[in-house]
C-alpha positions in Angstrom: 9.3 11.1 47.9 8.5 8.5 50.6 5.3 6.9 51.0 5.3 7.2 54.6 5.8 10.7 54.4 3.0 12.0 51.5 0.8 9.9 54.1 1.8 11.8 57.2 1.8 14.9 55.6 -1.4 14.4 54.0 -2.7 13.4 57.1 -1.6 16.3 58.7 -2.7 18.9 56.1 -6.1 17.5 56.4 -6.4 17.7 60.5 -5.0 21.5 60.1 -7.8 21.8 57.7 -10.4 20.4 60.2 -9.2 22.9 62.8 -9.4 26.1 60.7 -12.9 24.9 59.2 -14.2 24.3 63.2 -12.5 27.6 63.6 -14.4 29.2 60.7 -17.4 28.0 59.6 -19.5 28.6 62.8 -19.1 32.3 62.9 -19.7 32.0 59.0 -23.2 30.2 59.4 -24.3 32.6 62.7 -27.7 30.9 62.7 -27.1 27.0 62.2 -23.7 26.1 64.3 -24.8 22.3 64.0 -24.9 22.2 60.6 -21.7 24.4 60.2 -19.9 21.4 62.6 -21.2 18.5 60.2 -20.4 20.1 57.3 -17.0 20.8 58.4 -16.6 16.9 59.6 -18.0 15.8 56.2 -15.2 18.4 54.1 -12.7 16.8 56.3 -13.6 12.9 55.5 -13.7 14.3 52.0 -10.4 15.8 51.8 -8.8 12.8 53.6 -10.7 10.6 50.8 -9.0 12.3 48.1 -5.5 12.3 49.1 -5.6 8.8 49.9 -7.2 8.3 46.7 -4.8 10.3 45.1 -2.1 8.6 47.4 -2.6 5.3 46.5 -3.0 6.4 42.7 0.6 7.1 42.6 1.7 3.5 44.2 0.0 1.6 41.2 
């Protein structure tokens, strides 16, 4: 498969996962809504770490 593409799509499958956790978490974690948003900032950064990391494992 394309480079470009696993990017875009990774990219992608990492901004839906944003939404659904800003969606989800807060009514999850009733009593600490800033906590739930930073935590679901911090799971995004992560998941966009990995598949660039697993991204640019498959180049070299």
């Amino acid at each position: 498969m394309n480079l470009r593409v696993l990017e875009v799509l990774a990219g992608l499958g990492s901004l839906i996962l944003f939404i659904a956790l800003l969606v989800m978490l807060p009514g999850l974690m009733a009593g600490s809504e800033g906590a739930a948003y930073i935590l679901a900032l911090i799971i995004f950064i992560a998941a966009l770490s990995v598949a660039g990391y697993s991204i640019d494992k498959m180049v070299t």
